[in-house]
C-alpha positions, 0 to 999 in steps of 0.5 A: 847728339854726335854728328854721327848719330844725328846724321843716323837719326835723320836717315831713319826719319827719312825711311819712315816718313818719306816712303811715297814719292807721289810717283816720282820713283825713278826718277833721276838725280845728279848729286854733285859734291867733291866731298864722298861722306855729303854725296853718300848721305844725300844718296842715303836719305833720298834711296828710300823715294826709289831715285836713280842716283848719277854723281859727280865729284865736281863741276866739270863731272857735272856738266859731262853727266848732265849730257850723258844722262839727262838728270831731272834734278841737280843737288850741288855743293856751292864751293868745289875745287875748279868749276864750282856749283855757282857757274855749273848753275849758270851754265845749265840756265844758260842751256835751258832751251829746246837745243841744250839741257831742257828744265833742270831744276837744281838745288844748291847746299851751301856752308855758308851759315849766314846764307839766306833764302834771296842770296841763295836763290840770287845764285841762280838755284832754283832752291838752296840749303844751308848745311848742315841740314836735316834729311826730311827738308832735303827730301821735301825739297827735292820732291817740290823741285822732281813735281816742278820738273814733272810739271815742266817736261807735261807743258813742254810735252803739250806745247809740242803737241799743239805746235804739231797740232797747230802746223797739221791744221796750218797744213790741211787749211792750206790744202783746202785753199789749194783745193778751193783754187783748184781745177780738179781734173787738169790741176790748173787754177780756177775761174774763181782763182783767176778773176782774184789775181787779175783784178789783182794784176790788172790794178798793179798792171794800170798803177805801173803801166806795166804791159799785162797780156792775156791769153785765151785758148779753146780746143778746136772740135773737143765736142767732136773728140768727146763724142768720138773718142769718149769723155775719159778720152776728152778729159786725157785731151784737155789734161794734155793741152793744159800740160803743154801750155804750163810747159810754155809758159813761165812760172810768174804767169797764171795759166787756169781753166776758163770752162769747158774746154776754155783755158786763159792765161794771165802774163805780167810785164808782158808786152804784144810781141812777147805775148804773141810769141808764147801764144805760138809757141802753146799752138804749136805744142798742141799742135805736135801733141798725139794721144794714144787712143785704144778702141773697143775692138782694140785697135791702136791709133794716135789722135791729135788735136789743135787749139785757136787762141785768142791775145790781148795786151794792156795798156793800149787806148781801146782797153783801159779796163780789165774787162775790156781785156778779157773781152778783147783776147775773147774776141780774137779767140772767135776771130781765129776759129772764125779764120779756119782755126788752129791759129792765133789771133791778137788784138790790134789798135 
């Protein structure tokens, strides 16, 4: 039989059995070969599957409508005039990852007739045929590599989706830590919180005999400003104290609702004097505070409000336990409501 005629007799075996693509019409197919009559051919046998068709006369081509056109499959010459088939393959495996071409499958043709199957796939292909070759197997091979594909893009596909997955539930568990740890109404950390990180701090505190600071703080009368002025009132109150003591004290340090109207601050490597300072600064920042407030009737006033502090700094000889701290800044809390209030009071040896 003439080249002619058995090229003709393998297209018509190609319509008749290869009609059903199992989905895969549309698919796309790059056909690279320098020679026009072999693309033209492949186009032929492989047109009855309903494939998109994208050619290129050489590697360079090939690489350029591999970019321009996201193909889901390479048919390819081994041997063309510059870049050849060999390093076009290498390339795209080379690129295969998220930020290049993706999976390509690509099957190498090959002229050489005493190629076999491991020098064919040793030349990076993901399958290879050995010209000349007959149309029904180029079909066959080219449905296995699209299903391949097809298979490939759907993990690709759900290993996104659970990436997504995986970081939307990373997000919401984090929520849910911040919001275990959180003081609803002020947004400062709470009781819970506090007592983690300073047995936390205070055992890193004793191994360094780093100086540790803590603060304790109550707003003078509230339950005066409650019964006044109405809880709503008391709550804008302790959300405002709050504020001001986050403002003044720096991001390294822990500020949380102790309870009640109670708030404690936590200051690492923070020495008497230091700690002293930044109380002051906290009083004095409540001190200044004015709220506006609107009674029923509709009058307009501006309210203020003050707070008693209470410090303690370890190391020192009378506190050598955590609880001797929080103890000792609770004591001087008292000491300075006990002394008329709106002032500060720190432990002393």
């Amino acid at each position: 039989m003439s080249p002619p005629a058995r090229r003709s007799k393998t297209l018509e075996v190609a319509r008749r059995g290869g009609g059903d693509a199992s989905g895969l019409a549309g698919k796309k197919v790059l056909v690279v070969d320098d020679d026009p009559g072999n693309r033209e051919l492949v186009k032929k046998g492989l047109s009855p599957f309903g494939y998109e068709f994208v050619e290129a006369r050489d590697g360079s081509e090939a690489l350029s409508a591999l970019r321009a056109h996201r193909p889901d499959l390479i048919v390819m010459d081994v041997e063309m005039p510059g870049l050849g088939g060999v390093e076009v393959c290498r390339i795209v495996k080379a690129n295969q990852g998220e930020g290049g071409f993706g999976f390509v499958p690509v099957i190498l043709m090959t002229a050489r007739q005493g190629s076999g199957k491991i020098e064919g796939l040793e030349l990076g292909a993901d399958d290879y045929l050995v010209k000349p070759f007959e149309m029904p197997e180029l079909s066959a091979r080219v449905k296995s590599m699209l299903r391949l594909k097809a298979l490939q893009d759907a993990l690709v596909a759900k290993n996104r989706e659970l990436d997504r997955a995986n970081k939307e539930l990373d997000k919401r568990r984090e929520e849910l830590l911040a919001l275990s740890r959180t003081d609803a109404l002020t947004g400062l950390c709470n009781r819970r919180f506090f007592e983690e990180r300073f047995a936390v701090e205070f055992a890193r505190s004793s191994r360094y005999r780093a100086p540790l600071s803590c603060l304790m703080l109550d707003i003078d009368h509230f339950k005066r400003v409650n019964d006044t002025y109405g809880h709503p009132f008391g709550d804008k109150v302790l959300q405002e104290v709050s504020a001001v003591a986050t403002r003044t004290l720096r991001d390294v340090d822990l500020l949380a609702r102790y309870g009640g109207e109670e708030l404690i601050g936590l200051l690492p490597e923070t020495g008497p004097v230091d700690a002293l300072r930044v109380a002051e600064r906290v009083r004095e920042g409540i001190e200044a505070l004015r709220l506006p407030y609107v009674s029923a009737d509709g009058e307009k006033t501006k309210v203020g409000c003050t707070a008693s502090l209470g410090v303690a700094t370890f190391p020192v000889p009378s506190i050598d336990t955590a609880e001797a701290l929080l103890r000792a800044a609770d004591d001087c809390l008292y000491a300075a409501k006990e002394a008329g209030r709106n002032r500060v009071r720190q432990h002393e040896e």
